[in-house]
N, CA, C and O of each residue as an XYZ file, in Angstrom:
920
protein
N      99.354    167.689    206.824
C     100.170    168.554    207.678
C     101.567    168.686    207.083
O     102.068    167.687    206.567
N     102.204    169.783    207.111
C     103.641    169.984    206.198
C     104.431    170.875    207.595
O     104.281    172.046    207.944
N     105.211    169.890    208.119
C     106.191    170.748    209.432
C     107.200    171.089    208.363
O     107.658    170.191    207.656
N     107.569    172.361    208.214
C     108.732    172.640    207.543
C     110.690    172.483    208.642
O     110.884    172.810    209.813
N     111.566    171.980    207.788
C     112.766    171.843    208.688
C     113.751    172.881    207.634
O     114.197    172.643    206.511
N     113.879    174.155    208.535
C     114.514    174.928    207.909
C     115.733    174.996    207.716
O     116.295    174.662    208.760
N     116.696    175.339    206.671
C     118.161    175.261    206.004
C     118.709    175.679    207.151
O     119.280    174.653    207.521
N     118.891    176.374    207.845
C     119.378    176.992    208.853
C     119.389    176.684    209.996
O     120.120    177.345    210.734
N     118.381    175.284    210.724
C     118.238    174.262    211.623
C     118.967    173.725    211.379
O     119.424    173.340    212.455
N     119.671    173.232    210.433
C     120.263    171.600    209.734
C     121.220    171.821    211.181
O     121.097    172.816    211.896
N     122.082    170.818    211.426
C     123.503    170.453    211.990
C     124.059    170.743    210.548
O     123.619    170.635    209.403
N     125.358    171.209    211.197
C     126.770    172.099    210.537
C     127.882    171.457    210.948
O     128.260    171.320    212.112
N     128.490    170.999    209.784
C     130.374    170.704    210.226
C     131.176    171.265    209.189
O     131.040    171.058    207.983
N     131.996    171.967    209.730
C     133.579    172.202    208.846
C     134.229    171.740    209.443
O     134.353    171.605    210.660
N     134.799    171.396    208.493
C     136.454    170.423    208.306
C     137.614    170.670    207.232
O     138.436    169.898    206.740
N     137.309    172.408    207.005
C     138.572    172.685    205.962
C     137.773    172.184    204.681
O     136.712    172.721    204.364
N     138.304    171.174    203.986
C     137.869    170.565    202.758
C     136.151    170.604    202.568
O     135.497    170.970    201.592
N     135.812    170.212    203.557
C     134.211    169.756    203.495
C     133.285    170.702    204.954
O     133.369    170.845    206.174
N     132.183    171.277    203.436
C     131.060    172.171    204.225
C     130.129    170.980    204.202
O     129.853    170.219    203.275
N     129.634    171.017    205.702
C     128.557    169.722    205.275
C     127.343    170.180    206.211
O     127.589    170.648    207.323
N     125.535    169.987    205.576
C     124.733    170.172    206.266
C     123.770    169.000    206.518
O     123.249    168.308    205.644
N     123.634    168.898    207.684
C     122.752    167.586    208.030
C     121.241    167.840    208.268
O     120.759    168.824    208.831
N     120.704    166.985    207.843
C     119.283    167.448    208.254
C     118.894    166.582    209.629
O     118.256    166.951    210.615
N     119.411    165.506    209.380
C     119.488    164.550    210.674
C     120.861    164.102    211.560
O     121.987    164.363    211.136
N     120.665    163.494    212.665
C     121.718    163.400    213.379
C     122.560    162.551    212.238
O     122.072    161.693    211.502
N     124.476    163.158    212.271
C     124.903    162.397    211.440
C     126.328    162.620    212.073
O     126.437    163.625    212.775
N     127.086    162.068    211.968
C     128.792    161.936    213.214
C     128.388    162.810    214.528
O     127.954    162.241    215.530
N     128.512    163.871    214.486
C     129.153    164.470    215.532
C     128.095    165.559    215.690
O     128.312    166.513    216.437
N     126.862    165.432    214.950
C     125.557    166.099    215.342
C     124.735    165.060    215.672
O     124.542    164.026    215.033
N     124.126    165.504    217.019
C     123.336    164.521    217.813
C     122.250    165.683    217.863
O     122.500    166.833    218.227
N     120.874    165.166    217.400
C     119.490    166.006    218.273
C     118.580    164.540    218.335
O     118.458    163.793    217.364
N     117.974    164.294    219.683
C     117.401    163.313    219.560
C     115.695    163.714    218.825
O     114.843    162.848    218.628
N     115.535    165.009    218.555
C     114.111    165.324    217.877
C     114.734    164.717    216.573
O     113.984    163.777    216.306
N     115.826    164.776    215.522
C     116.039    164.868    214.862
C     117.392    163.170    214.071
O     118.593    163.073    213.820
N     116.216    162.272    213.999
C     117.158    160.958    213.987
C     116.734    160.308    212.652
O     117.109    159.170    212.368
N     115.971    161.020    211.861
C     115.260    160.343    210.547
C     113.850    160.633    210.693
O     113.288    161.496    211.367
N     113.257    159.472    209.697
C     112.400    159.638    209.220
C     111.643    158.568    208.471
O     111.789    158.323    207.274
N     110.687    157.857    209.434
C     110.422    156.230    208.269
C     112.220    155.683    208.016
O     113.124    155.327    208.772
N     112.102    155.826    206.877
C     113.167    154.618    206.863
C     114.224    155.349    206.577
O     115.337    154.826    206.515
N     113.991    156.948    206.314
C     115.319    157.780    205.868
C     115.783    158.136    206.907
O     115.085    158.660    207.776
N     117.383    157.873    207.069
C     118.045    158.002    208.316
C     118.911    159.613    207.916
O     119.040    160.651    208.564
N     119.258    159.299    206.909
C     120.582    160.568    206.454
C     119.887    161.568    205.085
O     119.195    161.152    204.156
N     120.332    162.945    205.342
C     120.142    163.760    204.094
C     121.460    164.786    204.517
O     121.298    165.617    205.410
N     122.540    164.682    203.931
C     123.553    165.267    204.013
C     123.606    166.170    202.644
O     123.448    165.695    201.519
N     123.922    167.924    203.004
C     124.275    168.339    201.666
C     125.525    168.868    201.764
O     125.808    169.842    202.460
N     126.556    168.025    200.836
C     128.004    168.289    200.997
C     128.691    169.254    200.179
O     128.182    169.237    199.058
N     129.614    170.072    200.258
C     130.362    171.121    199.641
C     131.541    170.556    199.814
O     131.804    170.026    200.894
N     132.472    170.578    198.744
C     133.684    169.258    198.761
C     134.567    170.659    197.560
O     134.324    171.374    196.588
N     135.816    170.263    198.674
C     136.899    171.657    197.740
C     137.569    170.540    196.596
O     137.545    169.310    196.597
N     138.193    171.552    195.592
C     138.831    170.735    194.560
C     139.834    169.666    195.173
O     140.693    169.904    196.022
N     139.583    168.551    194.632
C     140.701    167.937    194.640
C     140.583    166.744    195.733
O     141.192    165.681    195.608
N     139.533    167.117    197.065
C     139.777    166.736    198.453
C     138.008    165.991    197.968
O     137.159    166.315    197.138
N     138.129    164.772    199.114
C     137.065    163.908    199.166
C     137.442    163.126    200.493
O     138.095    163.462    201.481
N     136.599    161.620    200.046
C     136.733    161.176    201.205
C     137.222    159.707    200.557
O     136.767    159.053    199.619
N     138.471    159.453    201.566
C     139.054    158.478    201.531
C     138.508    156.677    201.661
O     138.095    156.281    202.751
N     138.542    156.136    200.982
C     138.254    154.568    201.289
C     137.831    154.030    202.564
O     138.607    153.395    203.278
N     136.868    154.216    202.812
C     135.721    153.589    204.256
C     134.768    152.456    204.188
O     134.296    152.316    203.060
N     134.380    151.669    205.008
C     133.167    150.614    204.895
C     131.692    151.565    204.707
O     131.623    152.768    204.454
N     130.903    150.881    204.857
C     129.718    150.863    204.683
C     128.897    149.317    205.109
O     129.482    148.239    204.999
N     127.948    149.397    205.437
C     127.158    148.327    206.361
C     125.582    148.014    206.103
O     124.808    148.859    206.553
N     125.010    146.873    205.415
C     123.206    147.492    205.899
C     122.629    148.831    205.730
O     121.839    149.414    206.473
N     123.296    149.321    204.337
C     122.384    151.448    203.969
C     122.353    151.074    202.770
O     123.187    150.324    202.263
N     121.369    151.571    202.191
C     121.007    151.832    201.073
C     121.823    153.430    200.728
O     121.533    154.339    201.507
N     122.621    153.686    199.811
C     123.629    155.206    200.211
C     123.400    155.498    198.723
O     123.981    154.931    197.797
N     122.097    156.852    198.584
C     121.963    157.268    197.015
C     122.896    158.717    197.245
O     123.073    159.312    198.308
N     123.196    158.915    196.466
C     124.032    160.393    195.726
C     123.382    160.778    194.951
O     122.790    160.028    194.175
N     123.265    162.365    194.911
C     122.506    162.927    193.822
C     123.488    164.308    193.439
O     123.687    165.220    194.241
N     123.889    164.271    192.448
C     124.904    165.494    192.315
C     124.148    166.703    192.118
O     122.933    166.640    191.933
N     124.553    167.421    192.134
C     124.024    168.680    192.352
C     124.679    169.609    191.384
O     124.032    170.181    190.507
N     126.522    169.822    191.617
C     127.025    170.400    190.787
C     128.633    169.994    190.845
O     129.322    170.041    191.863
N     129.068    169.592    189.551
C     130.767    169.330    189.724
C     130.612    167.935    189.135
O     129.724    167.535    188.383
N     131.694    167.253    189.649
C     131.404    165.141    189.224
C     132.539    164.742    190.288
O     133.611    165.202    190.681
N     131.626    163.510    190.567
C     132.077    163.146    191.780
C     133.141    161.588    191.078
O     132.418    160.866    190.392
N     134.666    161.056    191.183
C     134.927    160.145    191.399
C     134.766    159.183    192.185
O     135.072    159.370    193.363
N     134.217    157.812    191.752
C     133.864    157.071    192.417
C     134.747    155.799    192.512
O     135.520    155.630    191.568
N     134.751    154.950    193.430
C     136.068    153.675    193.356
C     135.265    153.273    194.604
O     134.945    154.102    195.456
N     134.832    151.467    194.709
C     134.358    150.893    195.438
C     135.272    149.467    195.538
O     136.118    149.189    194.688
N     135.008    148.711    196.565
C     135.633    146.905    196.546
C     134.724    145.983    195.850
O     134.916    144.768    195.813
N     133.305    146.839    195.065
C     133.108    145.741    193.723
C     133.399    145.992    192.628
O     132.574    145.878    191.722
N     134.943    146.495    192.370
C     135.485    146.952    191.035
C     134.675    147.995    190.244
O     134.852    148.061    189.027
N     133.555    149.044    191.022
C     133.218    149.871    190.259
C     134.595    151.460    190.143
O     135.482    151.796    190.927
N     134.208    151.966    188.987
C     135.265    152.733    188.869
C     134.527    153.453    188.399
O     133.742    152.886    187.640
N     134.361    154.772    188.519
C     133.649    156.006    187.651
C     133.234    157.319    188.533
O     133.326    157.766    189.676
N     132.725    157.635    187.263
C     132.400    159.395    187.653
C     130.747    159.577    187.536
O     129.915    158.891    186.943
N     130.602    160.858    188.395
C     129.279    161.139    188.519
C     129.086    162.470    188.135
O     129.811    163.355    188.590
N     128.299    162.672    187.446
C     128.259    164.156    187.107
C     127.103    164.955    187.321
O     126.301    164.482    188.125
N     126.861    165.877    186.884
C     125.670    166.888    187.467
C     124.701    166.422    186.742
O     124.807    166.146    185.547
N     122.844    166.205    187.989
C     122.561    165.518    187.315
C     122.026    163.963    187.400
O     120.894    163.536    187.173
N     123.370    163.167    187.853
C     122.835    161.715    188.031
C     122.842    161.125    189.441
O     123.548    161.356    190.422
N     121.693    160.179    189.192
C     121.993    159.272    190.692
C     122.744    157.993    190.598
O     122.854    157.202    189.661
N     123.238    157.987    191.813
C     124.021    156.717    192.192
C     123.126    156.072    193.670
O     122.688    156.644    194.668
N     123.123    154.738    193.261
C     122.893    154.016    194.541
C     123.830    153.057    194.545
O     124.169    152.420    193.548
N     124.344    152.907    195.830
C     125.063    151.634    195.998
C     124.100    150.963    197.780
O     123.902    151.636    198.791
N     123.686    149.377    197.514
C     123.186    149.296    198.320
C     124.539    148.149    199.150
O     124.941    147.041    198.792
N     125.030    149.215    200.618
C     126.602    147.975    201.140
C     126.231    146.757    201.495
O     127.165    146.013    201.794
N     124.915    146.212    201.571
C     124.230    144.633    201.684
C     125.705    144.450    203.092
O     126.057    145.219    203.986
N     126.085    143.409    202.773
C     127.168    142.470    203.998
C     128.684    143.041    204.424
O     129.531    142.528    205.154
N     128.695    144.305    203.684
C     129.378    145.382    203.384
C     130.553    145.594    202.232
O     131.025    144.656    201.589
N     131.022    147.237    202.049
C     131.719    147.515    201.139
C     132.437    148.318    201.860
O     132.293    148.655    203.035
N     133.577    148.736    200.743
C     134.474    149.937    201.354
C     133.998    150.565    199.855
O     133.520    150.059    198.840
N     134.367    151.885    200.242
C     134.524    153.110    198.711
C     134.863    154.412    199.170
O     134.838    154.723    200.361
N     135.164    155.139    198.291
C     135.925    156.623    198.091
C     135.280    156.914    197.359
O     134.788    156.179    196.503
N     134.961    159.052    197.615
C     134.435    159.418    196.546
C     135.164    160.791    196.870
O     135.317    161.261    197.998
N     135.603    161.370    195.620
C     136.582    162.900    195.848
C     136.254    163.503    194.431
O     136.196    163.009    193.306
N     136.037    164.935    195.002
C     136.363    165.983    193.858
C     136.524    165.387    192.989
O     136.980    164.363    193.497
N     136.483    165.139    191.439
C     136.691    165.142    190.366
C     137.717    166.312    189.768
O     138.442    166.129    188.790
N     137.660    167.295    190.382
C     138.113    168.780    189.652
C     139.121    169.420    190.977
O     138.752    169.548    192.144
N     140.494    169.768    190.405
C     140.986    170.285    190.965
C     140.869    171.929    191.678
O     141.399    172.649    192.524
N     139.827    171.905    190.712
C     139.225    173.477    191.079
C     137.978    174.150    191.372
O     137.648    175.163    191.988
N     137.461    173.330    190.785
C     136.395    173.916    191.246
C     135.383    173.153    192.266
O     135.707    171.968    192.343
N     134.438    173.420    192.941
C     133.612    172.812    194.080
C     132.984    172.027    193.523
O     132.610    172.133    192.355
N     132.703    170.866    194.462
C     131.554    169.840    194.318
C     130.576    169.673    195.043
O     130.846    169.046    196.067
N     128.938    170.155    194.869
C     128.012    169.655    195.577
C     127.204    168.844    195.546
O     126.651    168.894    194.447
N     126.575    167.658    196.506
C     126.042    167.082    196.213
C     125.326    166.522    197.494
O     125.876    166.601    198.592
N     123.673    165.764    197.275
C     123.368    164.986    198.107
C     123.625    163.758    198.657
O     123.929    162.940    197.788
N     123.617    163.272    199.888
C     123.823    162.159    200.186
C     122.875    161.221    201.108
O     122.734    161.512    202.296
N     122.438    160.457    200.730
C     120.934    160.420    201.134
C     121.258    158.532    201.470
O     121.516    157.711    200.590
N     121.108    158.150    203.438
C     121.152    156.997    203.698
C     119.852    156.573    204.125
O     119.219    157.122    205.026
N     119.287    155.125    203.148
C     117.657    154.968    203.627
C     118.216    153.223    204.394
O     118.950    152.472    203.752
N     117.731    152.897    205.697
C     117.664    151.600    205.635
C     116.977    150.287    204.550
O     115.977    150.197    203.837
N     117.934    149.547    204.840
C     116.982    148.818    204.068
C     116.329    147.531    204.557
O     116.634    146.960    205.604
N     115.291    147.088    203.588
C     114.449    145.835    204.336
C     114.861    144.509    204.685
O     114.042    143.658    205.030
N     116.282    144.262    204.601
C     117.088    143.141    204.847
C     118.496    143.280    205.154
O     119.138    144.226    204.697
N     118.942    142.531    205.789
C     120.695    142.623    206.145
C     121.326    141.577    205.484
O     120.836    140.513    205.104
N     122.701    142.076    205.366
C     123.412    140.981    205.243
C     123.124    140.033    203.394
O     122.976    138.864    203.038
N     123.188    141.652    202.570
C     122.377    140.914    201.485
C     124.027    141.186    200.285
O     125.011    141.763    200.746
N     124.009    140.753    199.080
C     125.043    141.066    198.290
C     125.167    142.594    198.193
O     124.178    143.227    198.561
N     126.116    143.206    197.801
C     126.542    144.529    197.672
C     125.989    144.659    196.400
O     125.739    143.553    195.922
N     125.593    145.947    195.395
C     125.289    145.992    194.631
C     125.295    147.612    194.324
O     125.187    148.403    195.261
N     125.461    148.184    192.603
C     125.914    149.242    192.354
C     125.231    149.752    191.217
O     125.856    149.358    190.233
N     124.288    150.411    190.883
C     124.037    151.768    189.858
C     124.242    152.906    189.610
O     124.458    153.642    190.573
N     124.253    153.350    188.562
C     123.718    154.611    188.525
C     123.381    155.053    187.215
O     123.661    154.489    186.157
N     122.422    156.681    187.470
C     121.915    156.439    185.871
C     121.772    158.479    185.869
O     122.163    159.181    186.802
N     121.396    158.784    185.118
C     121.180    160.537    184.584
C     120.573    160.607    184.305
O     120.111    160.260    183.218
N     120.099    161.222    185.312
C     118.302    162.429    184.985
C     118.009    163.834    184.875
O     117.033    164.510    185.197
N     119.296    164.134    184.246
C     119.550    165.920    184.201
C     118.795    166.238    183.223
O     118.306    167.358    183.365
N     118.441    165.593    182.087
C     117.076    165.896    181.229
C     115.563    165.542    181.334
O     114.701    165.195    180.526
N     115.612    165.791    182.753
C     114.521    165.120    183.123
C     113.965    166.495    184.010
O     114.611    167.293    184.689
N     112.131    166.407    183.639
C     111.549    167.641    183.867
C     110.054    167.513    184.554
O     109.444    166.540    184.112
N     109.478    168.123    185.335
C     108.511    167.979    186.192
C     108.823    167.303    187.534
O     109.566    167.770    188.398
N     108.028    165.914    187.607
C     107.930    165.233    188.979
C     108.448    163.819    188.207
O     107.561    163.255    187.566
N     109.639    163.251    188.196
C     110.454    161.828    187.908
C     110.809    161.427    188.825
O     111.432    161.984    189.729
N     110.392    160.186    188.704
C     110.766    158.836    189.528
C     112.166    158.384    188.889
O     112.607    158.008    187.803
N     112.666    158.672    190.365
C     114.706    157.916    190.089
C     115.008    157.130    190.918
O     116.065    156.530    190.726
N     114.186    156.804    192.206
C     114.446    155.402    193.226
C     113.483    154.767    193.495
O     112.623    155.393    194.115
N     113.279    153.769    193.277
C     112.150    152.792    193.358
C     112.805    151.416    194.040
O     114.014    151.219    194.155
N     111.647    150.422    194.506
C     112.018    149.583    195.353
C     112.211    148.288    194.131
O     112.853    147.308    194.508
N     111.689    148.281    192.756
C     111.761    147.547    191.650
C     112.482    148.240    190.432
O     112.899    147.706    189.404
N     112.506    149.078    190.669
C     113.146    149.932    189.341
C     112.402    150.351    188.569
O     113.041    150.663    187.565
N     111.229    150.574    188.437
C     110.178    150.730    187.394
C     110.559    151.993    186.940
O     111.192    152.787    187.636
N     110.109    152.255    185.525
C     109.842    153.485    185.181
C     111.027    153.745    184.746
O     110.845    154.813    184.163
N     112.217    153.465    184.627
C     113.200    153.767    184.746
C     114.555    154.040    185.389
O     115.730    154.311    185.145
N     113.444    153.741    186.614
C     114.860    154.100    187.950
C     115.715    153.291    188.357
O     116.156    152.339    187.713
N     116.035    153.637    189.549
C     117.530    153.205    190.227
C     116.192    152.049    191.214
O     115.043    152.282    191.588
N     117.019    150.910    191.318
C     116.016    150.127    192.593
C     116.933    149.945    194.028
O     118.015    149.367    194.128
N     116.424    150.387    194.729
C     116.859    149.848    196.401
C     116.072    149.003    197.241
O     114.865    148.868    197.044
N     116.539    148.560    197.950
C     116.291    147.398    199.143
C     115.245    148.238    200.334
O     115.277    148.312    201.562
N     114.583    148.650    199.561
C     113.189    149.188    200.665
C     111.742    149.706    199.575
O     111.428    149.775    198.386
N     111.154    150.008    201.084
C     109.527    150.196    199.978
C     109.453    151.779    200.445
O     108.701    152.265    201.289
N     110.461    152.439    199.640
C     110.742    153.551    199.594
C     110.524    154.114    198.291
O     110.751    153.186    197.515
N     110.217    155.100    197.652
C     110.302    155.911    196.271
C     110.840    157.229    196.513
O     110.493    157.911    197.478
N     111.684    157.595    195.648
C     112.244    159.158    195.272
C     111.918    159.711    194.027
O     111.889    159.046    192.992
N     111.680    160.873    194.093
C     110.673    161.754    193.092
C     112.442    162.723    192.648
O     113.335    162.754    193.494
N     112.562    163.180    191.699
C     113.326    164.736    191.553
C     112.443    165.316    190.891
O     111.671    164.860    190.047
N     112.642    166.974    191.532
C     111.159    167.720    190.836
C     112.433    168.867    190.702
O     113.264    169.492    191.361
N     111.854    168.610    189.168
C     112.594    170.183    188.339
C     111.809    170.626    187.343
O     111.596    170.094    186.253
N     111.085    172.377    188.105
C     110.239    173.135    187.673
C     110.818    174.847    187.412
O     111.384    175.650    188.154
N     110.360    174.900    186.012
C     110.646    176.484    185.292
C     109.578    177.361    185.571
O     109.036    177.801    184.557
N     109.062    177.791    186.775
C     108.117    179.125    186.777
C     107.051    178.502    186.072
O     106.299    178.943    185.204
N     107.164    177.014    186.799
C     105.473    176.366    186.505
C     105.177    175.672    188.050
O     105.807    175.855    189.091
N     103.969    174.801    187.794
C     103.621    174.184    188.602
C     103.356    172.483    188.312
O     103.231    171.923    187.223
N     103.320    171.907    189.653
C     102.810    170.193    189.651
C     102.077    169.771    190.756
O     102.029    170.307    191.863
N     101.543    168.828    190.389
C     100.646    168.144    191.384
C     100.846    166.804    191.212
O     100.999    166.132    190.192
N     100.809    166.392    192.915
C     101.381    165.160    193.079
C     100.463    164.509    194.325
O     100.407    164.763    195.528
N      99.691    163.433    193.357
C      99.009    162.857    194.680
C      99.244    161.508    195.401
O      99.190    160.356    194.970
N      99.626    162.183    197.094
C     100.122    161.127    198.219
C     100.006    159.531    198.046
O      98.963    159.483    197.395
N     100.335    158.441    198.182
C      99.784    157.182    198.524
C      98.990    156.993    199.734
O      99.358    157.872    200.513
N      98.190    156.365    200.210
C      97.408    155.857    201.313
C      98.264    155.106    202.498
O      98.687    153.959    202.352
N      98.456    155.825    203.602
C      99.260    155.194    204.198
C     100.500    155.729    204.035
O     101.177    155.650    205.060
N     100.944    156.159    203.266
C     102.297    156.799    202.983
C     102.751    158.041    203.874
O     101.897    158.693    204.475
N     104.066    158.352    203.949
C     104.587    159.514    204.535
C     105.677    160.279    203.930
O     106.731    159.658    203.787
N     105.639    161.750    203.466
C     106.454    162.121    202.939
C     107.781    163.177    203.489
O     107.944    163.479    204.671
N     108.276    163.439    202.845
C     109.951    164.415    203.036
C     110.391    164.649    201.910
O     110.800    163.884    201.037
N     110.252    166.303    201.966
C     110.872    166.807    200.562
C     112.231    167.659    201.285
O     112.560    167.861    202.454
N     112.785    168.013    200.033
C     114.250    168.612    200.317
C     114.877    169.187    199.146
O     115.422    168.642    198.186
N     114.623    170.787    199.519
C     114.873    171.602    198.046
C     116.502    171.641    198.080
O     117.351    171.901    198.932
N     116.497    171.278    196.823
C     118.024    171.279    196.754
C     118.272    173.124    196.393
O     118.901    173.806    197.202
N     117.861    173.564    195.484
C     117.932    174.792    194.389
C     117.212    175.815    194.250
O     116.485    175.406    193.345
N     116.953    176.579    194.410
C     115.406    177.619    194.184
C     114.899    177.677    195.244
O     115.467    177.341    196.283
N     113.211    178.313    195.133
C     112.650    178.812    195.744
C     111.217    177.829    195.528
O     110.962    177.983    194.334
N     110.264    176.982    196.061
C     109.037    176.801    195.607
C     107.617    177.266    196.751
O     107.887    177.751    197.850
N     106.564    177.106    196.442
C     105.530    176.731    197.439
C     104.874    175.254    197.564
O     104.684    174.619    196.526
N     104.508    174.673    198.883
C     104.521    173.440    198.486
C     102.976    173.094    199.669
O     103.047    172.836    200.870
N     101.863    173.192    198.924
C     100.602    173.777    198.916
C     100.346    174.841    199.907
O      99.767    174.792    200.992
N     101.053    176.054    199.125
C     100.900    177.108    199.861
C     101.731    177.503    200.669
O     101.745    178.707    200.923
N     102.846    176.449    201.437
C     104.421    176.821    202.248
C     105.315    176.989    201.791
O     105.990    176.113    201.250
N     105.729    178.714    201.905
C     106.760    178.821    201.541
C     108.008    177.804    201.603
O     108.023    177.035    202.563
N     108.879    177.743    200.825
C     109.826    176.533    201.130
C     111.443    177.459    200.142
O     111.296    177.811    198.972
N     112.670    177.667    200.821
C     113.541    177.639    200.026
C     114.927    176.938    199.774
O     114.914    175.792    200.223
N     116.013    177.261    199.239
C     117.064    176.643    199.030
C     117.415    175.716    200.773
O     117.425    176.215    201.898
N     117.579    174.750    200.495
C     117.874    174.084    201.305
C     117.042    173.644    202.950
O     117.352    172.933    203.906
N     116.164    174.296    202.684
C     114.444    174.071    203.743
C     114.447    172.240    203.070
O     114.935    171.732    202.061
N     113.626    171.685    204.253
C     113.207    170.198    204.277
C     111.593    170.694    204.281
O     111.158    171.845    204.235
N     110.601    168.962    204.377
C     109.281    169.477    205.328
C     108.837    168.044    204.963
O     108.906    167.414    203.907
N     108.380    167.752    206.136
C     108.065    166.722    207.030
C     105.729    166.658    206.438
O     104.746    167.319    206.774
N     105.983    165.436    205.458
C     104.253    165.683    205.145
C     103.875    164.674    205.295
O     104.470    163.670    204.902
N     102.591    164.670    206.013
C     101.630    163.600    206.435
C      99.902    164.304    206.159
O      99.538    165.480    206.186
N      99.197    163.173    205.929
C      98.100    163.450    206.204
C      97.649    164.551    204.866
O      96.689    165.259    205.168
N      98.048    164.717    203.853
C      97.614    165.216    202.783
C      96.785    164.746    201.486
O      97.401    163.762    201.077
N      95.764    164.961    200.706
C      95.654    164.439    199.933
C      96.034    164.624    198.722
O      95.786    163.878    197.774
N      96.636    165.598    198.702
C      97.536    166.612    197.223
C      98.557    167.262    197.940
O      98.701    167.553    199.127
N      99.386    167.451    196.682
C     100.673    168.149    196.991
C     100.809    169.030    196.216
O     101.405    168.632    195.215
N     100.451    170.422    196.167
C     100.523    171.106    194.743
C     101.905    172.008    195.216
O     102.225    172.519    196.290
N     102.598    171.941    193.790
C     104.057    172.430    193.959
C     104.507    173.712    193.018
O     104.555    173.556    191.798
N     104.779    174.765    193.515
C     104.843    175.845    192.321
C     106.122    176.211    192.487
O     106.622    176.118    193.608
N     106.871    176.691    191.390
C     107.883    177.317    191.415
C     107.976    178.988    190.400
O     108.101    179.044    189.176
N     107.895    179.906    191.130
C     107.817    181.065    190.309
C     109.236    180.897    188.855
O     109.021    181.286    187.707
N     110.160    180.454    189.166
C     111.412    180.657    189.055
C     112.142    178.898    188.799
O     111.538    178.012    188.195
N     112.902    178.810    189.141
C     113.693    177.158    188.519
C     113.714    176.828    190.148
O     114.029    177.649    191.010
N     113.411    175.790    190.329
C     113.750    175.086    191.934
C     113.778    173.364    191.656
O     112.957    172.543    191.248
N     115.224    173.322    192.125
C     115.594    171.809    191.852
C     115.084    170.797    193.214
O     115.851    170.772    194.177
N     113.959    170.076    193.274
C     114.170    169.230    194.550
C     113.954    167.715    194.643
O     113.694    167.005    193.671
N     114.107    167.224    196.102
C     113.535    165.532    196.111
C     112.702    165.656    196.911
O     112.581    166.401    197.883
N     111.755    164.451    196.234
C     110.361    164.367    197.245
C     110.566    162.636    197.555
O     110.790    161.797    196.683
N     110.430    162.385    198.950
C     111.113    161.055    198.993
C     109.525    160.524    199.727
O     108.896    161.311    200.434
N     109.122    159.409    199.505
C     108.140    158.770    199.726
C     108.085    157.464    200.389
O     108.444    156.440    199.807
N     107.435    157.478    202.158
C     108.149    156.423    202.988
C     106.932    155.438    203.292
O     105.770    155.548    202.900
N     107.553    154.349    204.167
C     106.354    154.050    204.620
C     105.808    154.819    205.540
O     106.329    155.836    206.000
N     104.257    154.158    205.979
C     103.901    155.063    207.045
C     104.078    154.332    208.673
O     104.339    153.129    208.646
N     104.009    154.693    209.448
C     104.090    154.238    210.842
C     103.239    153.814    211.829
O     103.683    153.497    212.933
């Protein structure tokens, strides 16, 4: 079954500096249909003006991945990480017993977009901890969050996996785990996703499949995030 959650459902905030779309309840958007998902609580897609970000805050018990989209994001945390993110790479920081951090524009001019994606994780109260790595040359269906890191990826504190699927006016197939539950979320383009239409910024909610066949006439950048089941 594939419930699609359309770009245009999301919760909406402006705040001057920051266009932001929620797919789930997140500050000051409340839908109680709409509170997560398995273990994914947050899918925020942020639009950030030059220059302006967000100032030095905690964090608590989230697993908090970033996925840039377009621009580079400055980063500054309280475990002496210091750096930039650019189009392209993921960042996880998991706040374990907690952290503070800032992340702003990189560029005085031009926009920054990017995902922001909060998954619980399977323990509290654990050390803070920080990656990140670049998968902008990376093509088809890649694994970039894993609960061990395999393959190459980023590892977080759950039995969660994240896919990025970047397709040129081809196609992929991707088959479900047993028990598993999925949520995709086109960042870019246009795809079908066995047979549902799906575009820029559309979600969809999949269960109960035994294939996932994914076409893109055209370039469509997305994540396919892979949960437990319930």
């Amino acid at each position: 079954m594939i419930n699609v959650r359309f770009s245009n459902e999301r919760g909406h905030a402006k705040h001057g500096w920051l266009d932001s779309r929620h797919t789930f309840s997140f500050a000051e958007y409340y839908d109680p249909q709409f509170m997560g998902f398995s273990d994914l609580r947050v899918i925020n897609d942020d639009w950030v003006d030059g220059g302006a970000g967000f100032g030095a805050h905690p964090h608590k018990d989230m697993e908090i991945i970033t996925y840039v989209l377009e621009g580079t994001i400055a980063h500054k945390d309280t475990m002496n990480n210091v750096s930039q993110l650019q189009t392209g790479e993921v960042q996880v920081m998991s706040a374990g017993k907690g952290v503070f951090h800032s992340e702003f524009n990189a560029s005085e001019t031009e926009k920054l977009n990017f995902l922001q994606i909060w998954i619980i994780p399977n323990e509290a109260g654990s050390e803070p901890r920080y990656a990140q790595k670049d998968f902008s040359g990376a093509k088809g269906i890649t694994l970039v969050v894993s609960p061990n890191g395999r393959a190459g990826s980023v590892p977080i504190r759950q039995d969660a996996n994240v896919y990025q699927v970047k397709l040129e006016g081809e196609k992929a197939v991707f088959h479900p785990g047993e028990g598993r539950v999925y949520y995709v979320q086109v960042a870019r383009g246009e795809m079908t996703l066995n047979e549902t239409p799906l575009a820029s910024g559309d979600g969809a909610y999949i269960t109960g499949e035994e294939e996932l066949e994914i076409e893109a006439d055209k370039s469509v950048e997305a994540l396919l995030f892979e949960l437990r089941g319930r």
